[in-house]
N, C-alpha and C positions, 0 to 999 in steps of 0.2 A: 258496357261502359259503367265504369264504378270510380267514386271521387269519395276521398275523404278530407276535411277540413274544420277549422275554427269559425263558429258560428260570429259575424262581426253585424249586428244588430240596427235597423234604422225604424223607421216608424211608417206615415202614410204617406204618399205626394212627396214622392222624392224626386224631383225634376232632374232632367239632364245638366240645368245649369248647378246645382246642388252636388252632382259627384263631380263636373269636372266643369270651373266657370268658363263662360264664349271669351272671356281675357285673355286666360290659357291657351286657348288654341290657336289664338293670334301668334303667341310667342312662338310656339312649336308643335308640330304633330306629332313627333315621336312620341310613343308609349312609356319609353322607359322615362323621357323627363316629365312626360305630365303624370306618372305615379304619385312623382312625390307633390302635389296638389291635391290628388284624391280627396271629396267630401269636404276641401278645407272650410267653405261656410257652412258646413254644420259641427264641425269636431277638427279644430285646426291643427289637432295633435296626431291624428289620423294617419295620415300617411306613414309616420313614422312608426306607425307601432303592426301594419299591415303586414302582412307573411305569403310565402306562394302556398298557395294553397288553402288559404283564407275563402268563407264562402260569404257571401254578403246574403242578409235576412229582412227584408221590411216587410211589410204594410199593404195597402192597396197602391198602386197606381203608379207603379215603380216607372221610371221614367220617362214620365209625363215632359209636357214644354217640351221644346224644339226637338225638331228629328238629327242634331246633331248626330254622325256615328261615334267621335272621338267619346263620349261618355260611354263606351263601348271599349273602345281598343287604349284608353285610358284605364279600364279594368282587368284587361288583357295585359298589358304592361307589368303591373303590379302581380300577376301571377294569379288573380280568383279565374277562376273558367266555369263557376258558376252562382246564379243570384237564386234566391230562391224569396218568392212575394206569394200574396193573395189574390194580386195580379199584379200585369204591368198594363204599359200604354202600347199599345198595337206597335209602333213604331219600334218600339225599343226591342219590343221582343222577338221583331223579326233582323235587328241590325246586331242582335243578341248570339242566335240562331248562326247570320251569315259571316258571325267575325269567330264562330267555336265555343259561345258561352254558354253554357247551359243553361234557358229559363223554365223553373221549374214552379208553378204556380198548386199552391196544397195552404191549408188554413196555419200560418206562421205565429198564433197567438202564442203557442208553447213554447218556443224556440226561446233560449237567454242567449247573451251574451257571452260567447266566448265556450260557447256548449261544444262538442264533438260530434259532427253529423257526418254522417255517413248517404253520398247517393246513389241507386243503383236503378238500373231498370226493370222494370217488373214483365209479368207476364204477358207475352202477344197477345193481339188479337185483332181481325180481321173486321175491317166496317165494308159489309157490300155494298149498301147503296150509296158508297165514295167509293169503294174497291180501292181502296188502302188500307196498309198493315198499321199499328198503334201499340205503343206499350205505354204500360203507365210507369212513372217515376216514382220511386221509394225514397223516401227521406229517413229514416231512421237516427235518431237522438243519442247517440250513444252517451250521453251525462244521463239521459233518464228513460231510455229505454224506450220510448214509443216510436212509434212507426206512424209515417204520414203518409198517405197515397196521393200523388200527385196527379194534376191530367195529365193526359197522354201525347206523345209527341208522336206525329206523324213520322213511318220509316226515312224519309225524304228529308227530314229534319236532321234526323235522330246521325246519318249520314253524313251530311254537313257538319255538324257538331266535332263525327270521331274526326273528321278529315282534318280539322283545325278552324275550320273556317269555308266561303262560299270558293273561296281561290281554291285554297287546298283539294277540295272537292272537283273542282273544275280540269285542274291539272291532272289529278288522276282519271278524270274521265273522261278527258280529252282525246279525240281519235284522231 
């Protein structure tokens, strides 16, 4: 699995109601029309300037408040398939995980705005006392070159992620 994208930059305590407001979801579920709302209480210009392929960058505690999923498949819409934080909030990162998005948690103080990152998966490696396989996530900077080792996503994740999502996954391994 390898992603490349524009680095599109946020800070700490980026709440769910922050990428996509609970107003929003009222009006519509679809993807494609709450894109264009993406992040409007923080950068109301935002949406409009968003790309597929875009990688969203913050802070600690990426989306925190409510376990909505739509601040999820409101990302999806807009074409990011992956965020990369310091952390997020448990929740997020598992409705992250089951909609295809990649959360890739590594120290984002480096990262500008609008930088070329490049993410790949790094080297296996086997945890016996879980007895699950793990790799860790590469972030590489291509504006400045460094390389960020991210923690590592469980094979089971990692899985779900290429499928597209927890459906996609499901359909294929459906018997």
């Amino acid at each position: 699995m390898m992603m490349t994208g524009r680095a599109r930059v946020f800070g700490d305590d980026v709440n769910t109601d922050y990428i996509i407001t609970s107003r929003r979801k009222r009006e519509s579920l679809d993807p494609m029309v709450l894109r264009a709302f993406l992040f409007e209480t923080l950068n109301s210009g935002f949406a409009a300037t968003v790309r597929t392929g875009d990688v969203i960058v913050a802070g600690r505690n990426f989306g925190c408040g409510s376990a909505m999923e739509v601040a999820v498949t409101a990302l999806v819409g807009a074409g990011i398939r992956a965020v990369v934080a310091k952390s997020f909030s448990r929740t997020y990162y598992r409705n992250a995980v089951n909609n295809g998005v990649m959360p890739v948690i590594c120290d984002t103080s480096s990262i500008g705005e609008g930088d070329a990152l490049e993410i790949s998966e790094g080297t296996e490696r086997n945890v016996t006392e879980r007895n699950v396989t793990e790799r860790n996530v590469t972030v590489r900077n291509l504006a400045t070159g460094e390389v960020l080792t991210g923690e590592p996503l469980p094979g089971i994740m990692r899985e779900i992620i290429g499928a597209g999502g927890l459906v996609g996954y499901i359909r294929k391994h459906a018997r």
